[in-house]
Backbone as JSON Lines, residues from 0, in Angstrom:
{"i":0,"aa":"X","n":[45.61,60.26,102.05],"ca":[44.35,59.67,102.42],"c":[43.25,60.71,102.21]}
{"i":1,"aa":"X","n":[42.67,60.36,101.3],"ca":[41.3,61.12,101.66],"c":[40.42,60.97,102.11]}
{"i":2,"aa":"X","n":[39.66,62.32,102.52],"ca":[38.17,62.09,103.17],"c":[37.03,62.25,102.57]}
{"i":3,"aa":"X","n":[35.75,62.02,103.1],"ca":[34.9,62.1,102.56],"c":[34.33,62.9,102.76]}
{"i":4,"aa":"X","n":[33.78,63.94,102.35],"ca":[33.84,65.56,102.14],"c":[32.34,66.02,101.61]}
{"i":5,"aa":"X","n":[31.13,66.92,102.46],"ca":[30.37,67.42,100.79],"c":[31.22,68.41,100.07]}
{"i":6,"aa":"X","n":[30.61,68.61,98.99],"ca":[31.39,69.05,98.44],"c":[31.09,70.71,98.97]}
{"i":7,"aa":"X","n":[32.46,71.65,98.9],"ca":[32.75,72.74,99.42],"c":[32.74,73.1,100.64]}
{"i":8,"aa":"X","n":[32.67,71.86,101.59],"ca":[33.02,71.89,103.09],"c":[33.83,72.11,103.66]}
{"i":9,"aa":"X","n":[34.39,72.76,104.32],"ca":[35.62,73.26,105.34],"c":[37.03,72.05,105.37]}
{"i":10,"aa":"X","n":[37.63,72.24,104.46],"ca":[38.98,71.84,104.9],"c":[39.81,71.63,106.44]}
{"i":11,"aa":"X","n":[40.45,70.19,106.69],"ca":[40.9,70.07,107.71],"c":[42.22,70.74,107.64]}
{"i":12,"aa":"X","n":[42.91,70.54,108.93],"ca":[44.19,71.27,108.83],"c":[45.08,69.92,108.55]}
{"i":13,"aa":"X","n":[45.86,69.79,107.57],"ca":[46.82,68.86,106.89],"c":[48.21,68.82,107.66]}
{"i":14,"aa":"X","n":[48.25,70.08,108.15],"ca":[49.75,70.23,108.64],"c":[49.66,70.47,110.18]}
{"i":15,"aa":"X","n":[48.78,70.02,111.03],"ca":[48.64,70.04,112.73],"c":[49.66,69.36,112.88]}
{"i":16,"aa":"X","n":[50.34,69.48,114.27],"ca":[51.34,68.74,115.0],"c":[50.79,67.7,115.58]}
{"i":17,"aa":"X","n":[50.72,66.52,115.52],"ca":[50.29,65.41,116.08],"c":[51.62,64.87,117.64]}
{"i":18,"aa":"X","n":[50.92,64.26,118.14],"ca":[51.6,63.45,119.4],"c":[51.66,62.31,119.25]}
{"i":19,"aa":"X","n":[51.03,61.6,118.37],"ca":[51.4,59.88,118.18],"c":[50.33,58.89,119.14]}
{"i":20,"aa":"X","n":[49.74,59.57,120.17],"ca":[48.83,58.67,120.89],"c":[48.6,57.04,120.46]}
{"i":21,"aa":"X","n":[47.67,57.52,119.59],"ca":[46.81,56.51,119.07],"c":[47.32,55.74,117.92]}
{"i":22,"aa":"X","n":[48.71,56.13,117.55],"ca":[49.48,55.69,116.8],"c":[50.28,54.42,117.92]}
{"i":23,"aa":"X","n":[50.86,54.71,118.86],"ca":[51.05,53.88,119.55],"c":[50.69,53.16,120.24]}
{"i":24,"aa":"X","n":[49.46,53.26,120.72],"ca":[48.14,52.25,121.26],"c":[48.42,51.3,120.32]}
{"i":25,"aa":"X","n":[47.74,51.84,118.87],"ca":[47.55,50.61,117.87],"c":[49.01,50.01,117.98]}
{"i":26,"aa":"X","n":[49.6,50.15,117.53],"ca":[51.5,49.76,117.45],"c":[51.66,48.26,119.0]}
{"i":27,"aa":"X","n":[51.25,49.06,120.68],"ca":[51.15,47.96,120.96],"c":[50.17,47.14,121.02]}
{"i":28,"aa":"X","n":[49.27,47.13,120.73],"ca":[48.39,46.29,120.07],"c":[48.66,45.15,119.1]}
{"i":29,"aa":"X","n":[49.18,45.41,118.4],"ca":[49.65,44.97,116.81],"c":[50.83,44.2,117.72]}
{"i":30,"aa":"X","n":[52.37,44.47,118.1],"ca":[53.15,43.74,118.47],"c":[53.54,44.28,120.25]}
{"i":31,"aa":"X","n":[52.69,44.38,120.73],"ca":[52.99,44.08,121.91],"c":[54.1,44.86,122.94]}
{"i":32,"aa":"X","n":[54.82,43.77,123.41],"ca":[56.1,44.19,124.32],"c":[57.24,44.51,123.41]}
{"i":33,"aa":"X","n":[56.98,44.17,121.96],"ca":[57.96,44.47,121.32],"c":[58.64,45.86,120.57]}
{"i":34,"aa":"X","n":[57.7,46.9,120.99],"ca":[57.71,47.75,120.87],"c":[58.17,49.02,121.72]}
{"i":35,"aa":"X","n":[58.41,48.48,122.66],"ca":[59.26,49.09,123.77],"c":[60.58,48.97,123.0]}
{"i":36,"aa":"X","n":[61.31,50.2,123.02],"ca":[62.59,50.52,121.87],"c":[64.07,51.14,123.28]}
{"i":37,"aa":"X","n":[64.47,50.12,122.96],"ca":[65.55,50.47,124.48],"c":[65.96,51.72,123.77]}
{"i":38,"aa":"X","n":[66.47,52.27,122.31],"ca":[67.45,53.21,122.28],"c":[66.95,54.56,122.7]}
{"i":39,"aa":"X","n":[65.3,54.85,123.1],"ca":[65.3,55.94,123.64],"c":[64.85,55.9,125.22]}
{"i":40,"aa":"X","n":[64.94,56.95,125.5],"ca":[65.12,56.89,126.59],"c":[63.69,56.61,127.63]}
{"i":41,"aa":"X","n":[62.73,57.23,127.35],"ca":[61.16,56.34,127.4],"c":[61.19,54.87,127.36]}
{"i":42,"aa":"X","n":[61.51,54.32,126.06],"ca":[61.76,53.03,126.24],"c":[62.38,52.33,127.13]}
{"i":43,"aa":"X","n":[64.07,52.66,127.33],"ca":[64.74,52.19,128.09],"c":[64.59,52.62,129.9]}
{"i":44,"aa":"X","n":[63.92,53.6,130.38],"ca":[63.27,53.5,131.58],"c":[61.99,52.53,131.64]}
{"i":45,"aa":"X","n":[61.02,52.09,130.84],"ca":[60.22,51.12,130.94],"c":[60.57,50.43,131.13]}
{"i":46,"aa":"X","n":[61.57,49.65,130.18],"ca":[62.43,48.59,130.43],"c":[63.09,48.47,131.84]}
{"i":47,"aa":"X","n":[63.66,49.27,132.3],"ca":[64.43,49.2,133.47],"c":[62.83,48.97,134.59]}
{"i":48,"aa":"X","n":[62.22,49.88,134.77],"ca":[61.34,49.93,135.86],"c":[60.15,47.96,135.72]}
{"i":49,"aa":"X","n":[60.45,47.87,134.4],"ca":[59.89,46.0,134.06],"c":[60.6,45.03,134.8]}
{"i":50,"aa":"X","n":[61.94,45.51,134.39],"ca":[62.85,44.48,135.45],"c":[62.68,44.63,136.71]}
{"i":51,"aa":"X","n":[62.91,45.75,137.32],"ca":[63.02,46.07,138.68],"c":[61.7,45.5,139.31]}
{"i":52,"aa":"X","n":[60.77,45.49,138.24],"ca":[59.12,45.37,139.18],"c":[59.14,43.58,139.33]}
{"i":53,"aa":"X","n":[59.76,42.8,137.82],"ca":[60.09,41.53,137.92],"c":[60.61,41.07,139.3]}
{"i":54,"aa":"X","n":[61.7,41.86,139.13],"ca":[62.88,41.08,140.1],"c":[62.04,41.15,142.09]}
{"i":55,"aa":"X","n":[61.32,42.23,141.73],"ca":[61.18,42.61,143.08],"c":[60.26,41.79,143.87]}
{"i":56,"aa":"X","n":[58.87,41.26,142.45],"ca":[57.81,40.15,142.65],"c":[58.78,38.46,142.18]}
{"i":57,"aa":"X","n":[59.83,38.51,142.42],"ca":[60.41,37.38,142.6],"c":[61.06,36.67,141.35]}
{"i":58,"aa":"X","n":[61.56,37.5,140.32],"ca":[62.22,37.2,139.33],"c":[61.35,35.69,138.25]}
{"i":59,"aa":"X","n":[62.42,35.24,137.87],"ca":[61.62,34.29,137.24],"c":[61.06,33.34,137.52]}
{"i":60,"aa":"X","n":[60.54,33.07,138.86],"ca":[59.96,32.27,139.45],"c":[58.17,32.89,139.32]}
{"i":61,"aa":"X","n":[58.33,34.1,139.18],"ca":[56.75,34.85,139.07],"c":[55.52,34.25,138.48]}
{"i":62,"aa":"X","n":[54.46,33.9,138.78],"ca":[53.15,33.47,138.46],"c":[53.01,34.43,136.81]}
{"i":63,"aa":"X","n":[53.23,33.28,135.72],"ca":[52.9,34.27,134.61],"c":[51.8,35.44,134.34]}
{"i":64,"aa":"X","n":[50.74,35.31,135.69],"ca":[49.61,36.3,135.47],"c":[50.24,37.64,135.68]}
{"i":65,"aa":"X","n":[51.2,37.5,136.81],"ca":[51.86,38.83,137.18],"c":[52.64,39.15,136.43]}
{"i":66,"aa":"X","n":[53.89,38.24,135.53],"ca":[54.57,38.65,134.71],"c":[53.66,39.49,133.51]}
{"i":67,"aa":"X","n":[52.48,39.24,133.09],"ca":[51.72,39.97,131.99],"c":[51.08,40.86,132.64]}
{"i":68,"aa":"X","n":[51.03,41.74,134.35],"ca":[50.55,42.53,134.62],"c":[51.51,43.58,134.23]}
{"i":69,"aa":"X","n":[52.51,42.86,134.83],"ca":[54.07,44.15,134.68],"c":[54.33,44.36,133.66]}
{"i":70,"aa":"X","n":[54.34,43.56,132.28],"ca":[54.17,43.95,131.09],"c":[53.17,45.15,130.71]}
{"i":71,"aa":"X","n":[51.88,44.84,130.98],"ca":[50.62,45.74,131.06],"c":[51.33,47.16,131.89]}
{"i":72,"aa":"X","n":[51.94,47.51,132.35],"ca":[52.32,48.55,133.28],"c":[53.52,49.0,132.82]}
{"i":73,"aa":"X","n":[54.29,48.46,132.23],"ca":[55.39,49.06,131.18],"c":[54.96,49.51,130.3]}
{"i":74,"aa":"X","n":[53.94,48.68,129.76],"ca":[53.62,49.51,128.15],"c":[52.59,51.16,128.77]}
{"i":75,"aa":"X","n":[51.81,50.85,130.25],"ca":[51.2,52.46,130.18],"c":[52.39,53.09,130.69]}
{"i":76,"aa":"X","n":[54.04,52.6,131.09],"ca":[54.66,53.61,131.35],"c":[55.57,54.35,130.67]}
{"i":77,"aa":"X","n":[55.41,53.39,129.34],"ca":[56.05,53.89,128.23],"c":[55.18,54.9,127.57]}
{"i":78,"aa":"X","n":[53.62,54.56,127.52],"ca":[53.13,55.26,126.78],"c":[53.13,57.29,127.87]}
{"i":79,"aa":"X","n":[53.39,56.81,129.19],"ca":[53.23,57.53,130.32],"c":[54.15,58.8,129.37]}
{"i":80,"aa":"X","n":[55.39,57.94,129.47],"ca":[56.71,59.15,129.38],"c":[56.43,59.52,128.09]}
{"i":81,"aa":"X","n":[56.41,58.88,127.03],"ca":[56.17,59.91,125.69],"c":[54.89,60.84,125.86]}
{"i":82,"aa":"X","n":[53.71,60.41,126.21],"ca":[53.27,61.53,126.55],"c":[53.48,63.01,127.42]}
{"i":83,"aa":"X","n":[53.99,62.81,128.55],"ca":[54.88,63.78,128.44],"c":[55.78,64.38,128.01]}
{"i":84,"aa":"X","n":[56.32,63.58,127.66],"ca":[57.38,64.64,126.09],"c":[56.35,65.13,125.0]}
{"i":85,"aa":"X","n":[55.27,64.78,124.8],"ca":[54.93,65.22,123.77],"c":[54.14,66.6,124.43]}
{"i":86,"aa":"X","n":[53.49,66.6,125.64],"ca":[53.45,67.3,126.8],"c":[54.57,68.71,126.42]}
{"i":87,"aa":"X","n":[55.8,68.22,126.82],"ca":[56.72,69.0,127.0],"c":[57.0,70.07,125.8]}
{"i":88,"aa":"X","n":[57.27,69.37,124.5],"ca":[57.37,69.69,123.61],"c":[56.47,70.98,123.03]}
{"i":89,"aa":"X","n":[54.88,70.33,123.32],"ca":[54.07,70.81,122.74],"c":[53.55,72.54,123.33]}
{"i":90,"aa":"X","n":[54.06,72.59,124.79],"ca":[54.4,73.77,125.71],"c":[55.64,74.78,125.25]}
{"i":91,"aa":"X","n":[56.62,73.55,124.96],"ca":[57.95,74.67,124.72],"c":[57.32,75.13,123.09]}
{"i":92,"aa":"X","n":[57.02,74.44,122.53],"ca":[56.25,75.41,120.79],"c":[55.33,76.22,121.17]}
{"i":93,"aa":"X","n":[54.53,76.4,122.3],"ca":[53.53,77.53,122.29],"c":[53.76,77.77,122.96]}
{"i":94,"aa":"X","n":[55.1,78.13,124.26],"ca":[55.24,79.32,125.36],"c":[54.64,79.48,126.11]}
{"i":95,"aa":"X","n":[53.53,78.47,126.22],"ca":[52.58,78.53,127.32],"c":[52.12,76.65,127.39]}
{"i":96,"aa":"X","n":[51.69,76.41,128.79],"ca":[51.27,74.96,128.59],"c":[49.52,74.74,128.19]}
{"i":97,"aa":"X","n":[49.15,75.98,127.95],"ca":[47.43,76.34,127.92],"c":[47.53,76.93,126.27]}
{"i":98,"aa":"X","n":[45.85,76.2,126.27],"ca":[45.87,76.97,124.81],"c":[45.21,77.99,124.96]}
{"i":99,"aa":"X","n":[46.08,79.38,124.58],"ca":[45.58,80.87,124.96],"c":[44.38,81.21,124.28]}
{"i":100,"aa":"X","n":[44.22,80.18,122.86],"ca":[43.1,80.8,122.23],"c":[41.68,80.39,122.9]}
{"i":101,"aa":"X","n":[41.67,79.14,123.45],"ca":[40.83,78.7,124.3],"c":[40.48,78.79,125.46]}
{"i":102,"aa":"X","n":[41.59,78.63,126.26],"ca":[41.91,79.02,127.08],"c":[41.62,77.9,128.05]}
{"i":103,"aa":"X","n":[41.88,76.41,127.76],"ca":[42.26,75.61,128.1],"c":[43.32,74.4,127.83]}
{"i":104,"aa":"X","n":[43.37,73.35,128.38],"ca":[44.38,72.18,128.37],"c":[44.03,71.7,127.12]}
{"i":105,"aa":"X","n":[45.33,71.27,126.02],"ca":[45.12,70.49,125.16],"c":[44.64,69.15,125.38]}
{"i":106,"aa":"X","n":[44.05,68.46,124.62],"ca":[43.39,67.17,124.8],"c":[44.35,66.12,125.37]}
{"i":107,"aa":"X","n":[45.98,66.33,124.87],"ca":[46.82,65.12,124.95],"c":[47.11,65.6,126.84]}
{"i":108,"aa":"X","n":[46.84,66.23,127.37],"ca":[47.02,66.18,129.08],"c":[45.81,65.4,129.34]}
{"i":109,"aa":"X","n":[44.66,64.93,128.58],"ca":[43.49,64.08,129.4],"c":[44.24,62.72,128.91]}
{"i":110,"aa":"X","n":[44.63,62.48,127.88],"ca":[45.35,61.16,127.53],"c":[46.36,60.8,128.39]}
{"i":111,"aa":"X","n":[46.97,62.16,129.02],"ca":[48.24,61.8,130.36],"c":[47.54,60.9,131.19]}
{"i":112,"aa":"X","n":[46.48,61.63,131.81],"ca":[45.7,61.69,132.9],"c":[45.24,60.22,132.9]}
{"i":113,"aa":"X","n":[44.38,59.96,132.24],"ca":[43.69,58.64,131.94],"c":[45.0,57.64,132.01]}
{"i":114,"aa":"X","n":[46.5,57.28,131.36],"ca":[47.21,56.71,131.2],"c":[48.24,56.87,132.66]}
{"i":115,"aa":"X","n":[48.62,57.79,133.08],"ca":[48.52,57.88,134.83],"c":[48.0,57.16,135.51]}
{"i":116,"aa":"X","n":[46.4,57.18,135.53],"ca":[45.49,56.68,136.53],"c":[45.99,55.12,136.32]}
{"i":117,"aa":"X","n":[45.86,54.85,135.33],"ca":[46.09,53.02,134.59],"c":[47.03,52.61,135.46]}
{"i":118,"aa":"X","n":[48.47,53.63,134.94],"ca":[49.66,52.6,135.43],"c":[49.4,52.48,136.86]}
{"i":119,"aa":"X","n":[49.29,53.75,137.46],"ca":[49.21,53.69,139.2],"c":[47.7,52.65,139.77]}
{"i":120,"aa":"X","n":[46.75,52.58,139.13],"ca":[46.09,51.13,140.1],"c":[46.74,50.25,139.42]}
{"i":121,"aa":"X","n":[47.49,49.77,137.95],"ca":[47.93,48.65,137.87],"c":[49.15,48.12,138.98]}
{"i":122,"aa":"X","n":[50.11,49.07,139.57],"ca":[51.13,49.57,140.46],"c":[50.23,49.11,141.79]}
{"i":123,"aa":"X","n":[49.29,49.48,142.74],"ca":[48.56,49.25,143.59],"c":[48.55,47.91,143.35]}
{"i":124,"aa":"X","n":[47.73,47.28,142.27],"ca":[47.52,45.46,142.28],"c":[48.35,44.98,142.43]}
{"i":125,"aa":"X","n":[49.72,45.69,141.93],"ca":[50.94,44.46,142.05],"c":[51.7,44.63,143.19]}
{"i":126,"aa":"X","n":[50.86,45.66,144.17],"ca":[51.31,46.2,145.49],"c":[52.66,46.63,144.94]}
{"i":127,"aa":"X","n":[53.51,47.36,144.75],"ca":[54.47,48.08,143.86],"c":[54.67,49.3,144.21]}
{"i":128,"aa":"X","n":[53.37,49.88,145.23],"ca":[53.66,51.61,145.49],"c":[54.69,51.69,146.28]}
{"i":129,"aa":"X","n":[55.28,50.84,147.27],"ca":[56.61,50.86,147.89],"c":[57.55,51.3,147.03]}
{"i":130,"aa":"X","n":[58.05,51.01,145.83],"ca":[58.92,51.31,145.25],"c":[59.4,52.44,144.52]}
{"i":131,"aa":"X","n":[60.52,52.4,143.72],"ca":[60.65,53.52,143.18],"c":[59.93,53.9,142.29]}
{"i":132,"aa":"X","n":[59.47,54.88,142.6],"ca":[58.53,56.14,141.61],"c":[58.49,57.28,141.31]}
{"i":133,"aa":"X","n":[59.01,57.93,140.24],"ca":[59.17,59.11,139.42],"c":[58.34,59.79,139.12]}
{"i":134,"aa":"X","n":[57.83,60.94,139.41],"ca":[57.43,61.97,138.59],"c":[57.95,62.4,137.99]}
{"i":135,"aa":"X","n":[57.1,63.13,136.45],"ca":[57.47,63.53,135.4],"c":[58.43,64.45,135.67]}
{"i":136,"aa":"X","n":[58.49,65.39,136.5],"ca":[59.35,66.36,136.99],"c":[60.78,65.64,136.99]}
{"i":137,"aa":"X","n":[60.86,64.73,137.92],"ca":[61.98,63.85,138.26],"c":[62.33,62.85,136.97]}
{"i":138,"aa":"X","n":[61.98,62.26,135.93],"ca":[62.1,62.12,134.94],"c":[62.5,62.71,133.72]}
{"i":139,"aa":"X","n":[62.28,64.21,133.47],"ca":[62.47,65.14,132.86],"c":[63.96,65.19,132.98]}
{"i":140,"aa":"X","n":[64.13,65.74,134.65],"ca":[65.26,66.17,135.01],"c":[66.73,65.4,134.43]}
{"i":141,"aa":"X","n":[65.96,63.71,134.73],"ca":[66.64,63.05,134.47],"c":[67.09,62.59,133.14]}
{"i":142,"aa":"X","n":[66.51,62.87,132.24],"ca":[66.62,62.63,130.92],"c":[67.39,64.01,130.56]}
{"i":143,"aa":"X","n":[67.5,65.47,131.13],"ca":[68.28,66.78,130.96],"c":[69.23,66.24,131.18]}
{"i":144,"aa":"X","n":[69.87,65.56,132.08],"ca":[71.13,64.85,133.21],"c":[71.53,63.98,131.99]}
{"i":145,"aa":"X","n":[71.02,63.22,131.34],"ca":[71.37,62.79,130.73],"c":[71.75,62.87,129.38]}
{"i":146,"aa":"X","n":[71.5,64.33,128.71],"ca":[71.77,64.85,127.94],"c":[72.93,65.42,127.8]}
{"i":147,"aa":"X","n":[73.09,66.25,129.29],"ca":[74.19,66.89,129.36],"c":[73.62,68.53,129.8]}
{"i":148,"aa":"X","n":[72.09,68.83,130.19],"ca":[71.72,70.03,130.0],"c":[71.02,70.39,131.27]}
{"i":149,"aa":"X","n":[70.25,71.54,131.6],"ca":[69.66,71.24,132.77],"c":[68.77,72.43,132.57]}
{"i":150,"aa":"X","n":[68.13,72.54,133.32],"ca":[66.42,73.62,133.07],"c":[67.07,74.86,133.07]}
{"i":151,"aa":"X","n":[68.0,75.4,133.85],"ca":[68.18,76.5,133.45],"c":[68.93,77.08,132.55]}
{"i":152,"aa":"X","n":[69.92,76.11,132.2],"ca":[70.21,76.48,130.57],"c":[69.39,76.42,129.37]}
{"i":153,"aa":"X","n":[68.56,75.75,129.54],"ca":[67.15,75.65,128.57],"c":[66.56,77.08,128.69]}
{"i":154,"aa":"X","n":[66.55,77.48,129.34],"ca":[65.74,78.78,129.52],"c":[66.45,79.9,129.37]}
{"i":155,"aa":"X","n":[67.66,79.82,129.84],"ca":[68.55,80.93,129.22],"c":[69.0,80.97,128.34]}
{"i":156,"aa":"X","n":[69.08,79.79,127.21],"ca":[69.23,79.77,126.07],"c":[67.86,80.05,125.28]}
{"i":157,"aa":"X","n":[67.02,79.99,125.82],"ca":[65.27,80.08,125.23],"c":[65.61,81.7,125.3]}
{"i":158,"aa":"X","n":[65.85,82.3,126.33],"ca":[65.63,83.72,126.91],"c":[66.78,84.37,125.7]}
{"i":159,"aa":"X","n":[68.03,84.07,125.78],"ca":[68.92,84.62,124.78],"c":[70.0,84.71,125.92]}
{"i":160,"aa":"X","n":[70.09,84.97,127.69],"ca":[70.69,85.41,128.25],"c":[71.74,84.78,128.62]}
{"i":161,"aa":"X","n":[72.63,84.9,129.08],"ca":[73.66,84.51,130.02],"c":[74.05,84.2,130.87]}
{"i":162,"aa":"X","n":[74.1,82.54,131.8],"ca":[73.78,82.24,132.81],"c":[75.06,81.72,133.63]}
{"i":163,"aa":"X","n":[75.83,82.14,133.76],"ca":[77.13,81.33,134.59],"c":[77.13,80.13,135.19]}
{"i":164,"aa":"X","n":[75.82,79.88,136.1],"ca":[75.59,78.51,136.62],"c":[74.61,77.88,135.75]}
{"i":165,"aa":"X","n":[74.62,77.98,134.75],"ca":[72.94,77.14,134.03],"c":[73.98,75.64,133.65]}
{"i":166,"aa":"X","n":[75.14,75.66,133.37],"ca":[76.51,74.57,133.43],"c":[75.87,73.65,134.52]}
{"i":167,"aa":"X","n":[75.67,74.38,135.66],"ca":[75.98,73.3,137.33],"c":[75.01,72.6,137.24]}
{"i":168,"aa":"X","n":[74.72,71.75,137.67],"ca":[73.35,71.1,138.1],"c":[72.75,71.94,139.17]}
{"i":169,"aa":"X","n":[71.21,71.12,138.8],"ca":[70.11,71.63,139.66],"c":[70.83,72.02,141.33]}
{"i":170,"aa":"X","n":[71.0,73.06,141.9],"ca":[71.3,72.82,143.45],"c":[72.69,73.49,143.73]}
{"i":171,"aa":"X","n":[73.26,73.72,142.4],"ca":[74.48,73.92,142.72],"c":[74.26,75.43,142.08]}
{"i":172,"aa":"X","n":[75.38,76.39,142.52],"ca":[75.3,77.95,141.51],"c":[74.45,78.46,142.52]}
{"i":173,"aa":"X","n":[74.08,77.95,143.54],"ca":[72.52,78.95,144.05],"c":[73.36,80.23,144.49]}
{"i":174,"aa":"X","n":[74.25,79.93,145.25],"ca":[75.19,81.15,145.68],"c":[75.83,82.17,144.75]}
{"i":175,"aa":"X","n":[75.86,81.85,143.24],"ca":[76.03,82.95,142.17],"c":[74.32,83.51,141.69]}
{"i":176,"aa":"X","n":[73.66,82.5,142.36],"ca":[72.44,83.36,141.47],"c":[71.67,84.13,142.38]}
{"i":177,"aa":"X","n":[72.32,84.34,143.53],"ca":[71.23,85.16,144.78],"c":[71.81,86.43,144.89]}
């Protein structure tokens, strides 16, 4: 794609790492609920937390307005969790979660932020804060758990070192590591 350029004007950078944002806005836009992809794992917690929010406002008996709220609240919680992975990602490539040259937050933590705020008053309307709710922390973890890995083997494998309990789960090993 090209741009439109004067001529001998400053070249963009071609090869930046992108996060997909606005790639996936448009995407559900374009098709909707259909874009929620059970095989990863973002997807398939949306999915799960759609049902659970269904079943909880009374399964299929639900006033279709609410069924298209909870839809509306899956898709910011899908868009929730990939942004934090892209979050995550974009920290573990620069060793820091700040950009040192700036010496602030990359732009895609205001896209968290803003997409946060969404799901949680959409969550409030459907009175929903009773329920189960994850932080990214607790999500993370859970997607490590489900890998097979856990933060401190990430880091001791990041580090180079040798960790006897980085195997155990979170909670366990504390007594080899004190």
């Amino acid at each position: 794609m090209e741009e439109n350029r004067a001529p001998g004007a400053q070249q963009g950078n071609k090869n930046r790492v992108q996060h997909g944002h606005y790639s996936r806005v448009a995407s559900l836009k374009r098709h909707g609920g259909k874009v929620l992809d059970g095989r990863t794992w973002a997807g398939r917690s949306a999915k799960e937390w759609a049902a659970w929010a269904l079943k909880t406002k009374g399964g299929k008996d639900c006033p279709l307005h609410i069924k298209l709220e909870i839809d509306a609240a899956a898709m910011d919680l899908w868009l929730r969790l990939e942004l934090g992975e892209a979050i995550v990602r974009d920290a573990q490539e620069r060793g820091s979660v700040l950009n040192r040259r700036r010496k602030e937050l990359p732009s895609v933590h205001d896209q968290y932020q803003v997409v946060s705020m969404r799901f949680a008053k959409r969550c409030e309307a459907l009175e929903l804060d009773k329920g189960p709710r994850a932080t990214l922390q607790e999500l993370l973890a859970a997607k490590a758990r489900e890998n097979g890995t856990t933060r401190e083997a990430t880091v001791a494998g990041r580090n180079g070192a040798v960790n006897e309990s980085a195997a155990t789960e979170p909670g366990q090993g504390a007594e080899k590591r004190r």
